[in-house]
C-alpha positions as CSV (number, residue, x, y, z in Angstrom):
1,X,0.0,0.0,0.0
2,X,2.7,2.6,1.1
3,X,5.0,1.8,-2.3
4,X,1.6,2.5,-4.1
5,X,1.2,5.5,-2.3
6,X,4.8,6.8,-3.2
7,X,4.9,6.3,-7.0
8,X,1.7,8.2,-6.6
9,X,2.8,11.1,-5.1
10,X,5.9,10.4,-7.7
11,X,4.0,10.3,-10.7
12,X,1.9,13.8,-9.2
13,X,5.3,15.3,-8.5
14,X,6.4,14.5,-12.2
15,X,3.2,15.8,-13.7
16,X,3.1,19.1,-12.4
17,X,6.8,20.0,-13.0
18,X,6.4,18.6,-16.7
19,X,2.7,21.1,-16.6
20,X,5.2,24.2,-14.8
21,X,7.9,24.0,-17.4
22,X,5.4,23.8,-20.6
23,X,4.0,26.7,-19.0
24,X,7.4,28.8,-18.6
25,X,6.6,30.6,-21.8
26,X,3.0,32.2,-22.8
27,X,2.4,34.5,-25.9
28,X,-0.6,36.6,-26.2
29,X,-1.3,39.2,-28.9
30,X,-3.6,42.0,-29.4
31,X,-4.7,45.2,-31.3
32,X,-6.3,48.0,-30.0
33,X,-8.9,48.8,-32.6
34,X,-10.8,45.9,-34.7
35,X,-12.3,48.9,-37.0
36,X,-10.3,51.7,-39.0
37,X,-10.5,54.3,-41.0
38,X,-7.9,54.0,-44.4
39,X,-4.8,55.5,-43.4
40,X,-5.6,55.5,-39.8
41,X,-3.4,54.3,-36.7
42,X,-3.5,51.7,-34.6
43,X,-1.4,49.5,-32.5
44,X,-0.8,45.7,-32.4
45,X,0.7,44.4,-29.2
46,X,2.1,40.9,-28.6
47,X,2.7,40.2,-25.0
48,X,5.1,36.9,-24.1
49,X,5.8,35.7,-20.0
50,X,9.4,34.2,-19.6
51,X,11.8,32.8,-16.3
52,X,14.3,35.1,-16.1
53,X,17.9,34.0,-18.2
54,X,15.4,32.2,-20.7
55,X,16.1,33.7,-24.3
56,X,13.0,33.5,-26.2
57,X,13.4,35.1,-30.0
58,X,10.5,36.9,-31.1
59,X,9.1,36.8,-35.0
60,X,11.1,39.8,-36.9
61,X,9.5,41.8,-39.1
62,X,10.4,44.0,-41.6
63,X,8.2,46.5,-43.1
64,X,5.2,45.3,-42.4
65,X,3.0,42.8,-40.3
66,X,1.2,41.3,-43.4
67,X,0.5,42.4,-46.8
68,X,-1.4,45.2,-46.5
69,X,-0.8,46.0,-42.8
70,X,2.7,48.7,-42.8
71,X,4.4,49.3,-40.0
72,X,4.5,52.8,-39.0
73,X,6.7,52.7,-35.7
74,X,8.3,50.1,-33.7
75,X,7.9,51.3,-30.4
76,X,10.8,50.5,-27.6
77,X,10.0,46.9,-25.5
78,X,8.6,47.1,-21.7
79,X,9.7,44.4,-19.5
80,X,7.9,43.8,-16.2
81,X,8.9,41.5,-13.7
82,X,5.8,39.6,-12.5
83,X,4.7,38.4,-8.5
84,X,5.5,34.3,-9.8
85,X,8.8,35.5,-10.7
86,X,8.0,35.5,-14.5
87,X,9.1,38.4,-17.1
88,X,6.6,39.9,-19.0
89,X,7.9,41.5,-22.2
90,X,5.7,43.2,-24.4
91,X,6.6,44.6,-27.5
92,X,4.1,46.7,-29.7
93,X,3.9,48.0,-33.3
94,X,1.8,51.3,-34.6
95,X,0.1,50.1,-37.7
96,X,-1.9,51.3,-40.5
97,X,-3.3,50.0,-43.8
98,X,-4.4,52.0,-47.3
99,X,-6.7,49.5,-48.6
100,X,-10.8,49.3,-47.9
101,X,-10.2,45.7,-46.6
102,X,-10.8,42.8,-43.7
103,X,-7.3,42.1,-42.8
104,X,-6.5,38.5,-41.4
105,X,-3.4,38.6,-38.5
106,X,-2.2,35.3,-38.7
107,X,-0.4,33.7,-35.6
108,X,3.3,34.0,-35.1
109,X,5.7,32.0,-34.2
110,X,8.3,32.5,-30.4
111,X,10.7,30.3,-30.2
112,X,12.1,28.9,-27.2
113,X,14.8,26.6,-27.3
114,X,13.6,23.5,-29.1
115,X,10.0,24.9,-28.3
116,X,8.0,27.2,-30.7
117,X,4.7,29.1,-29.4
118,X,2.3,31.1,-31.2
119,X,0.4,33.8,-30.4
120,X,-3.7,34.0,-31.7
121,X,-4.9,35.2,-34.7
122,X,-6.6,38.7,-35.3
123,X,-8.4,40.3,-37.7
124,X,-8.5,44.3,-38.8
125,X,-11.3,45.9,-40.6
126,X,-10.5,48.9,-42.9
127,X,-13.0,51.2,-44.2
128,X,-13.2,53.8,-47.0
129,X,-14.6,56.7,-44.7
130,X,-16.6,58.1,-47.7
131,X,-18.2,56.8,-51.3
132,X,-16.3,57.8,-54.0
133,X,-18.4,58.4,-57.4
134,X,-16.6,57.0,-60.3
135,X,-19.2,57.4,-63.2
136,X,-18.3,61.7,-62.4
137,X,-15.3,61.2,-62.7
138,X,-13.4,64.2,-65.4
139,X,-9.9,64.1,-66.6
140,X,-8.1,66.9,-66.8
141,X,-4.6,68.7,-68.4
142,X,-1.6,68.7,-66.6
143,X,-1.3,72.2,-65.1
144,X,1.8,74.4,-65.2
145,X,3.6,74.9,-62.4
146,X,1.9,77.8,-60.5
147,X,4.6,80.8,-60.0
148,X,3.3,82.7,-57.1
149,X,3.1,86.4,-57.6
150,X,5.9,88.6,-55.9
151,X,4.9,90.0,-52.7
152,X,7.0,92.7,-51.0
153,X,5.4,92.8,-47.5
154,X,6.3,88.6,-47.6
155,X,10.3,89.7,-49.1
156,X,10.3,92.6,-46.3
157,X,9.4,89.4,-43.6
158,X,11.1,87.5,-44.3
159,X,14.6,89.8,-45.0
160,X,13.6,92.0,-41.6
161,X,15.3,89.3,-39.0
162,X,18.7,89.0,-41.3
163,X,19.0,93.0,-41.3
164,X,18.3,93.4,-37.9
165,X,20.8,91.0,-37.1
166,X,23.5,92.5,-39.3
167,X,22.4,96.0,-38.0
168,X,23.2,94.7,-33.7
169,X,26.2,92.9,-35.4
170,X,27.5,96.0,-37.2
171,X,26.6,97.9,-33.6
172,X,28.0,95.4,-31.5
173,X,31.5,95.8,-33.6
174,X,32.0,99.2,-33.7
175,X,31.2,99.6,-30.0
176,X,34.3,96.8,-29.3
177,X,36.5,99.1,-31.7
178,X,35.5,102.0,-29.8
179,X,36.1,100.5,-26.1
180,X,39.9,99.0,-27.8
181,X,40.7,102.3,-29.0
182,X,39.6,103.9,-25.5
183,X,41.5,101.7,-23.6
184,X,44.7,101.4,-25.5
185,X,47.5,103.4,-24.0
186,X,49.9,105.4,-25.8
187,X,53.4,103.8,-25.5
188,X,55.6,106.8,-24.2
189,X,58.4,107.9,-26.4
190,X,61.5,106.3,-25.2
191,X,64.0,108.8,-23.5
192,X,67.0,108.0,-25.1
193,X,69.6,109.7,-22.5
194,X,72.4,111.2,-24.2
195,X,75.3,109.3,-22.2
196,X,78.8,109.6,-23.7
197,X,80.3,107.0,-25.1
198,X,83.2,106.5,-23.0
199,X,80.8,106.5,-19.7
200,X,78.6,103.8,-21.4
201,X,81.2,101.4,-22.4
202,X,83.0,102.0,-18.6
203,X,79.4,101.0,-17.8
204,X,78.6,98.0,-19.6
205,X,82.5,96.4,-19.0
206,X,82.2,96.9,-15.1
207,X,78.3,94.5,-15.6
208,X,80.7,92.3,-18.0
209,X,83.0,91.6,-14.9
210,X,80.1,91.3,-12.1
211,X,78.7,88.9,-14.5
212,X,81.4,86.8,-14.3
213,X,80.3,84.4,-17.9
214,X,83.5,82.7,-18.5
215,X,84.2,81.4,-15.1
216,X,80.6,80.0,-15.7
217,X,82.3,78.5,-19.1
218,X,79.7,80.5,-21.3
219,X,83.3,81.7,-22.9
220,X,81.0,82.1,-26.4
221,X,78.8,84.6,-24.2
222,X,81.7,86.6,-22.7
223,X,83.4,87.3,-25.6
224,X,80.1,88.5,-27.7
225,X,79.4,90.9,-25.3
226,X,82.8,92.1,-25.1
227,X,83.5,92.7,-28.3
228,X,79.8,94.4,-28.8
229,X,80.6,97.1,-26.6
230,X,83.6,97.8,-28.4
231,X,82.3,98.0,-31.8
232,X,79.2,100.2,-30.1
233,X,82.5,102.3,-28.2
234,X,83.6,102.7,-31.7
235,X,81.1,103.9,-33.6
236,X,80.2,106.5,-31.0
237,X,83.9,107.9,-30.7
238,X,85.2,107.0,-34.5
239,X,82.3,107.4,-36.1
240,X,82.6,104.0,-38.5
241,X,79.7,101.7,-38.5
242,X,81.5,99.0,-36.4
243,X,78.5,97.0,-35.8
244,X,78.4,96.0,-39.2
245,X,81.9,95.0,-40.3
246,X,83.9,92.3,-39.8
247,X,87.1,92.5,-36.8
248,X,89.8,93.1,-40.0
249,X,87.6,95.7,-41.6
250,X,87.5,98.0,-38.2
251,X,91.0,96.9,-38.0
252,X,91.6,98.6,-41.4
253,X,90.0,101.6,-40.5
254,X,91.5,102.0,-37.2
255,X,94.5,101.7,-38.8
256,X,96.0,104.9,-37.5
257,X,96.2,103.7,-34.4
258,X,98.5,101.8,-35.0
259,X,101.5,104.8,-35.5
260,X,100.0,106.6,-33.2
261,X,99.1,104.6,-30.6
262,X,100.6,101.0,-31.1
263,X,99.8,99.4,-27.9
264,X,95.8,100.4,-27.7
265,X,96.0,99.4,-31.5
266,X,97.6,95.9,-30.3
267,X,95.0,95.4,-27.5
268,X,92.4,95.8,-29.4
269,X,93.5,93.2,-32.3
270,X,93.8,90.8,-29.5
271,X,90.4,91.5,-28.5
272,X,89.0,90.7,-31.4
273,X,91.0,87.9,-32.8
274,X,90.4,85.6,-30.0
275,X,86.8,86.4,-29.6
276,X,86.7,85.6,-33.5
277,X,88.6,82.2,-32.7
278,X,86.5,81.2,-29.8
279,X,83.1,82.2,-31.6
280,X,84.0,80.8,-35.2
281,X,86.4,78.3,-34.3
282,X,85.2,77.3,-30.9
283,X,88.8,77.9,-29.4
284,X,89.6,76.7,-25.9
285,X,92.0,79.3,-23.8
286,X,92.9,79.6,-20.4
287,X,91.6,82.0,-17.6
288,X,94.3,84.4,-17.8
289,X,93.5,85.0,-22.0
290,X,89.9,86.3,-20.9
291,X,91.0,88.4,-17.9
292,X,93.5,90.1,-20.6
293,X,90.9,90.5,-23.3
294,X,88.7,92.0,-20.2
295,X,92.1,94.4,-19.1
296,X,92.6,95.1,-23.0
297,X,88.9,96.2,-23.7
298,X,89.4,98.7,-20.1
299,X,92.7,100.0,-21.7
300,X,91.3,100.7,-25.1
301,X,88.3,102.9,-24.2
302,X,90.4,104.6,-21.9
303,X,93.1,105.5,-24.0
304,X,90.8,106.6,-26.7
305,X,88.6,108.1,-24.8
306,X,87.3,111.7,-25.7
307,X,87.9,114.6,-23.5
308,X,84.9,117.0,-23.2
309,X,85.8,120.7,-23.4
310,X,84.3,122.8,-20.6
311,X,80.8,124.6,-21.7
312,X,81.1,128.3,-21.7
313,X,78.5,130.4,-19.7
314,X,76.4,131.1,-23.3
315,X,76.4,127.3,-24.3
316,X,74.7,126.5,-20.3
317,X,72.5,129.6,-21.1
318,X,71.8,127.7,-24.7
319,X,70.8,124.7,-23.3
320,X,68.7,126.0,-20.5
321,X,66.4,127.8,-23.0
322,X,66.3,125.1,-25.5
């Protein structure tokens, strides 16, 4: 009696988990209107329960449900998770159909696996909204294309945004132009201080011994600026355009010196050989060459160096009225 009783309850057992998983997936469909107007809307709805991680592929289509019934929209899936634990996904599709018809919405095919499960057939009715006499029917010509006649209060409408715009834009730049030119500031004129020559050079060699380049081994450096307040030195005192010509050109033209003033005229053509060596030829000297080039430059500007004459009491009174 008990083994009876087990392969009962065995069999029940068996029967309703067979009866649970043919019902794991249901498919329902619907439309929302039975009757339409041609051309009007509508929508079909197909509604299909799921467990959750099941994949079950839907029917696909394309441009339209059936022949006759177009697809206007697809409209985006809802998926709602039910109390049994089910998902319910619905997916629904505006429709609409041109034809003065009874439509017939065959069933459709989800498949599940190895399973397949259709959804119910509708049907749609579509209805001409109003009788349409043929037997009064007229052809006619093709008509020309019809050329509106100019209007210029419709030009002047449509134009009057654009020139208003370009007006406030025309507006708009000239004020930024204005507020530029208000606010610019007027550079002022450099005072150029009429220092002479031999005082300026004094100047700039005492900076060229604070600064102290070669010992830094900017030897290159050094030597540039050396030689740059000499050729300035020069131009200011001989009057020759030192800053453009070579170290044998001023050389040439400083030539004089050299009866006259033999040592200066030496001191300077060391000068400016080595610094010509070290620039051009990357030449490596020791410490004592750059303190004489330094000593040699000091030398130079003082042994050429102009001597002011005393202003008389009419050149002071001169330069007090000008």
């Amino acid at each position: 009696m008990r083994k009876r009783i087990t392969i009962f309850i065995l069999l029940t057992t068996l029967l309703c988990k067979m009866n649970i998983l043919a019902q794991q997936v249901t498919v329902n469909a619907s439309i929302d209107s039975v009757q339409i107007w041609i051309g009007q809307q509508t929508q079909l709805h197909f509604l299909y329960s799921q467990q959750p991680g099941e994949f079950v592929q839907p029917p696909i289509f394309s441009d339209a449900i059936v022949k006759g019934l177009e697809i206007v929209d697809r409209l985006k899936s809802d998926t709602v998770k039910a109390d049994d634990g089910h998902l319910d996904i619905s997916q629904s599709y505006v429709v609409t159909s041109f034809e003065d018809t009874l439509l017939l919405i065959p069933p459709f095919p989800f498949v599940s696996g190895e399973d397949t499960i259709w959804s119910k057939d509708l049907s749609l009715k579509v209805v001409q909204p109003f009788v349409i006499d043929t037997t009064n029917i007229q052809l006619a010509d093709i008509k020309d294309v019809f050329k509106p006649t100019f209007s210029l209060k419709y030009f002047l409408k449509k134009l009057l945004p654009w020139l208003i715009g370009a007006v406030l834009l025309a507006a708009l730049v000239y004020l930024i132009i204005i507020l530029l030119k208000r606010r610019k500031v007027v550079a002022p004129e450099e005072v150029k201080l009429n220092i002479p020559p031999y005082e300026l050079a004094i100047s700039r060699l005492d900076k060229i011994r604070q600064e102290k380049l070669w010992q830094q081994n900017r030897h290159k450096e050094y030597h540039s600026e050396l030689t740059d307040v000499l050729r300035e030195y020069i131009e200011g005192v001989f009057e020759i355009p030192a800053m453009e010509m070579t170290s044998d050109e001023i050389l040439t033209q400083l030539n004089s010196l050299r009866i006259e003033k033999k040592t200066v005229y030496q001191s300077l053509q060391q000068i400016l050989h080595l610094a010509d060596l070290i620039k051009f030829a990357k030449w490596n000297v020791g410490p004592d060459e750059h303190e004489l080039s330094l000593n040699n430059a000091f030398m130079f500007v003082n042994e050429t160096k102009i001597e002011e004459k005393p202003k008389t009491e009419e050149e002071i009174k001169e330069d007090d009225i000008s």
